[in-house]
MIDOSE-1310 file (N, C-alpha, C; in nm, 2 decimals, decimal comma, always signed):
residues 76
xxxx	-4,91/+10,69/+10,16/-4,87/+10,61/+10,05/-4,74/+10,55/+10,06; -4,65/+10,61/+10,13/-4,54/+10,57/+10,16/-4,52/+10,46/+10,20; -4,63/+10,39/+10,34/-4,62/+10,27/+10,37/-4,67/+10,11/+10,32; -4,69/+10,19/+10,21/-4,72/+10,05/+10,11/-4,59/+10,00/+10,07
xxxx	-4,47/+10,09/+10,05/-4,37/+10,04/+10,02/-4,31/+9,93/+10,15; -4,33/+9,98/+10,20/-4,24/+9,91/+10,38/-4,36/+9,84/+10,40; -4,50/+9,77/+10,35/-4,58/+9,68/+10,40/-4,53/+9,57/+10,28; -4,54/+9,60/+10,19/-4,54/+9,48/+10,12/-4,38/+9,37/+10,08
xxxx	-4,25/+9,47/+10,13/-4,16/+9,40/+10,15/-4,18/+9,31/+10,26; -4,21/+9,34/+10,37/-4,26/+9,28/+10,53/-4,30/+9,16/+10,49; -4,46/+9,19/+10,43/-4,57/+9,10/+10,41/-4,51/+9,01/+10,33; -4,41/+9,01/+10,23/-4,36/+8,90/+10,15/-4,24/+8,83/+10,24
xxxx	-4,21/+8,91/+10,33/-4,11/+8,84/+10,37/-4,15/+8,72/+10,47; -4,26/+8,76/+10,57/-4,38/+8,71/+10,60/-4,39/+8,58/+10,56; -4,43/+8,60/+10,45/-4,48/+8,48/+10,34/-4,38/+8,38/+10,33; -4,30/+8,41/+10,31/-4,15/+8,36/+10,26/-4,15/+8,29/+10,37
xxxx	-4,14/+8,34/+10,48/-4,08/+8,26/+10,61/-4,17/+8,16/+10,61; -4,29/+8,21/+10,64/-4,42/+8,08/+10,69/-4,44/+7,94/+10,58; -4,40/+7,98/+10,47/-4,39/+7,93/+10,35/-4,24/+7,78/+10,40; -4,16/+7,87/+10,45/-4,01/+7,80/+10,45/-4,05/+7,70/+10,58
xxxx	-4,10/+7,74/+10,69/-4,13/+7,71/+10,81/-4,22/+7,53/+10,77; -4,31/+7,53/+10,66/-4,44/+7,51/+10,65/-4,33/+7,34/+10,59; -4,27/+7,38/+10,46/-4,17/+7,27/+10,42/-4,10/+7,22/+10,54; -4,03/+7,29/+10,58/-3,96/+7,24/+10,70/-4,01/+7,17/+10,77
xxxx	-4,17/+7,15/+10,85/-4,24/+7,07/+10,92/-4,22/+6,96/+10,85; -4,29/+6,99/+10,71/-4,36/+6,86/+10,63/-4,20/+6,78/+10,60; -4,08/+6,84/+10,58/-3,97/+6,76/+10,61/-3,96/+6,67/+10,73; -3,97/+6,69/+10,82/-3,94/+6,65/+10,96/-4,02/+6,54/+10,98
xxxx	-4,17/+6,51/+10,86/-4,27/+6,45/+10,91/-4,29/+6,47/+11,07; -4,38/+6,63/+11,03/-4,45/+6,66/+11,13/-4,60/+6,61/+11,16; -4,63/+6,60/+11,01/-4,82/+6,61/+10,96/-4,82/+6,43/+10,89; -4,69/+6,35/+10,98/-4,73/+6,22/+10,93/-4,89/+6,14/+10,98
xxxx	-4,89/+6,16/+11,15/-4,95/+6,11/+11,21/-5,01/+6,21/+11,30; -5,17/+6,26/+11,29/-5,25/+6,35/+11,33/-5,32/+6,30/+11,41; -5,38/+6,17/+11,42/-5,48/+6,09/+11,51/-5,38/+6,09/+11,62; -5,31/+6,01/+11,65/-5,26/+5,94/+11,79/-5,21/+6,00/+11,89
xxxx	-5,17/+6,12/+11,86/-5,08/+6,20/+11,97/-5,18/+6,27/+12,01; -5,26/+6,29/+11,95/-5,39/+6,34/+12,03/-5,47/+6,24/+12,16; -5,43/+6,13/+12,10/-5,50/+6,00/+12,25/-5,40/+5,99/+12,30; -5,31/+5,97/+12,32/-5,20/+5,96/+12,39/-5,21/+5,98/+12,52
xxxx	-5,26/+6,15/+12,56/-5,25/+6,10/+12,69/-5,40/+6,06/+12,74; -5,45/+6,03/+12,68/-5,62/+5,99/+12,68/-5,54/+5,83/+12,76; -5,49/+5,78/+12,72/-5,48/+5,65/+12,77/-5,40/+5,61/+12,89; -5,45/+5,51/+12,95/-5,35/+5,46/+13,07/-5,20/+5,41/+13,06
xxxx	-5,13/+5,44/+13,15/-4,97/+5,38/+13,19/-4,99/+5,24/+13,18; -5,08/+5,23/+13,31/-5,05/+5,12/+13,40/-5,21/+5,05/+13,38; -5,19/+4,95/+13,35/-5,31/+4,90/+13,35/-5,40/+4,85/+13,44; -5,33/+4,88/+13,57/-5,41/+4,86/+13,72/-5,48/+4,99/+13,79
xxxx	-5,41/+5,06/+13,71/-5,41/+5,23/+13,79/-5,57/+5,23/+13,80; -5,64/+5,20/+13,73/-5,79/+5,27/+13,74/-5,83/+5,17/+13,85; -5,79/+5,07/+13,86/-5,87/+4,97/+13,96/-5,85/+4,99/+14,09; -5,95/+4,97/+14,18/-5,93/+5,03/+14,36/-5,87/+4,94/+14,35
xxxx	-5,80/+4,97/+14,49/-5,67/+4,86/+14,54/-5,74/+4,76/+14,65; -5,66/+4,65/+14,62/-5,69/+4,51/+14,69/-5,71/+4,54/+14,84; -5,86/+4,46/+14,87/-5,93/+4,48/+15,05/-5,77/+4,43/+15,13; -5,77/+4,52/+15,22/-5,63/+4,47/+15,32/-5,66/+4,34/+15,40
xxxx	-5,60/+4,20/+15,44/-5,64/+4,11/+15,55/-5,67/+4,16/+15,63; -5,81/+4,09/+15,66/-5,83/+4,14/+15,81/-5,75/+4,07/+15,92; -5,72/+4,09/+16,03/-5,60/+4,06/+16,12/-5,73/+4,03/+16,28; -5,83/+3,97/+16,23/-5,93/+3,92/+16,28/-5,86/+3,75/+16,40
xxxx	-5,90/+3,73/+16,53/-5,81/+3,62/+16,54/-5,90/+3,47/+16,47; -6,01/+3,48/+16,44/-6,02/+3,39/+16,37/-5,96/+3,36/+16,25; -5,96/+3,45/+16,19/-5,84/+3,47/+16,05/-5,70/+3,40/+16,07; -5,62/+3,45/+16,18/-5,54/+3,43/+16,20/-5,53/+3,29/+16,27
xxxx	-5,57/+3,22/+16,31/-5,57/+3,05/+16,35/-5,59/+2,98/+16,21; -5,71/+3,04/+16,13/-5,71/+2,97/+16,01/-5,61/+2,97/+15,95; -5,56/+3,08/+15,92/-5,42/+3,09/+15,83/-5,27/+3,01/+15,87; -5,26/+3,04/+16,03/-5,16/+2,97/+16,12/-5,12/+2,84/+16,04
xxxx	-5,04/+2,73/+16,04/-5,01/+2,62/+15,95/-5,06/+2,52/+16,12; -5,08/+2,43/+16,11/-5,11/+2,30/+16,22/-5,03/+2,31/+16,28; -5,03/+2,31/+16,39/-4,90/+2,22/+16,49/-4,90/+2,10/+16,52; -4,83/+1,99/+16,49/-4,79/+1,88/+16,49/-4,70/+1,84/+16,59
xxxx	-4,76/+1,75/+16,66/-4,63/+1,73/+16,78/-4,50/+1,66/+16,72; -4,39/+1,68/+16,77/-4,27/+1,61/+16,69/-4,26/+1,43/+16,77; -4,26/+1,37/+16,62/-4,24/+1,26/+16,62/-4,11/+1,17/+16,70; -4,17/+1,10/+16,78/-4,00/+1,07/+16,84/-3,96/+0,93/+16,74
């Protein structure tokens, strides 16, 4: 029976805290915004990141004459 004395001071004090903790949040505007921080990391940085990266030139020598600029003899 004794420990009913030393539970219920605890258990209130308990209360008290979680009570004080609970304002405190709702001060800080903790419980402003509940949706968004949850997608947050759901969504992308970079808006390229998901896409495969660009085919490399092929270094083919027909490639490479096409690409070459003309050569032009110099005009005298």
């Amino acid at each position: 029976m004794n420990i009913i004395l030393v539970l219920i001071p605890v258990t209130l004090l308990v209360v008290v805290i979680a009570v004080a903790l609970f304002f405190w949040a709702v001060n800080h505007q903790q419980f402003d915004d509940l949706e968004n921080p949850g997608i947050l990391p759901l969504l992308e940085d970079d808006p390229d990141q998901g896409r495969p990266p660009a085919p490399a030139p092929s270094s083919t020598p027909e490639d490479a004459a096409a690409a070459a600029p003309e050569a032009h003899p110099p005009s005298a």
